[in-house]
C-alpha positions in Angstrom: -68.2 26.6 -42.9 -66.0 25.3 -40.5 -64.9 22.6 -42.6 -62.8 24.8 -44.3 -61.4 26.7 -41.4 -59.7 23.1 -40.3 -55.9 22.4 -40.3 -54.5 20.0 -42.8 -51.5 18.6 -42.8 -49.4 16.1 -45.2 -46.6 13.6 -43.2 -45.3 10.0 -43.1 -47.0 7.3 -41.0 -43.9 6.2 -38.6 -46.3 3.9 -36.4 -49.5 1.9 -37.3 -49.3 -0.6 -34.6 -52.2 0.5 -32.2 -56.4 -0.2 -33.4 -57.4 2.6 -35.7 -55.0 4.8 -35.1 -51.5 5.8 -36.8 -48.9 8.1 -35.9 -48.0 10.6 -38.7 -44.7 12.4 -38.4 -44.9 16.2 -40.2 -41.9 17.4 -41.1 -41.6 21.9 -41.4 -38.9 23.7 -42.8 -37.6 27.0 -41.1 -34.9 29.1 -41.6 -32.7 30.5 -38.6 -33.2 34.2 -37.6 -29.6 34.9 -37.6 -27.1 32.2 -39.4 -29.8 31.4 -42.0 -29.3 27.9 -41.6 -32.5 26.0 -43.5 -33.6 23.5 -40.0 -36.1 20.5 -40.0 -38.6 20.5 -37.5 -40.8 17.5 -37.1 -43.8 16.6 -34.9 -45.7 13.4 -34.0 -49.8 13.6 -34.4 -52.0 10.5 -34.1 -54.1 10.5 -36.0 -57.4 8.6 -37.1 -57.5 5.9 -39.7 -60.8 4.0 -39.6 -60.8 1.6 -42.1 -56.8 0.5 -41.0 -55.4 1.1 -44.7 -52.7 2.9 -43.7 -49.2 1.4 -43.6 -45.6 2.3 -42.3 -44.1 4.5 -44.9 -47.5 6.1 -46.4 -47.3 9.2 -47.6 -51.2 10.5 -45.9 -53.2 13.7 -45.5 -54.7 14.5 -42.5 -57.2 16.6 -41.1 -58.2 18.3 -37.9 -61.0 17.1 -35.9 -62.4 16.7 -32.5 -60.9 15.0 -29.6 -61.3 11.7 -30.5 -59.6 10.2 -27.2 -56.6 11.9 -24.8 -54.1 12.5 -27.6 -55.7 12.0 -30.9 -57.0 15.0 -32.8 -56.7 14.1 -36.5 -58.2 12.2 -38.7 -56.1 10.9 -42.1 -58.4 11.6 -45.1 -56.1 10.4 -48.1 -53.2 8.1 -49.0 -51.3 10.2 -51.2 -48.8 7.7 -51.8 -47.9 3.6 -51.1 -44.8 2.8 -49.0 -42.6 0.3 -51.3 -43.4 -3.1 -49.8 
């Protein structure tokens, strides 16, 4: 039950240089109260990767989880899609 009740979230890995863990950049669209100018909001989450498959560039889903050490709450569940090497 509370599987389903977890964020998920789709973004590019940006940083895979630390042990088991990548850093996924999620990029949000809003639009501006007043001008209506479309903005791009993105965020930083580390996240999880156990097996280390994940590469600069990947396109990767990831989920939310427990605190898995002072910053890292996610855990990347699927490579959606291959950076170009």
């Amino acid at each position: 039950m509370a599987r389903e009740r977890r964020k998920v979230l789709v973004g590019r890995v940006v940083s895979d240089k630390m042990d088991k863990t990548v850093v996924v950049s999620v990029e949000r669209l809003t639009r501006h109260m007043l001008y209506a100018k479309v903005l791009r909001h993105r965020k930083r989450y580390k996240a999880h990767d156990q097996e280390k498959a994940c590469h600069v560039g990947d396109l990767v889903r990831i989920i939310e989880s427990r605190p898995l050490s002072k910053e890292k709450r996610w855990v990347v569940t699927d490579i959606l899609e291959r950076a170009e090497a």
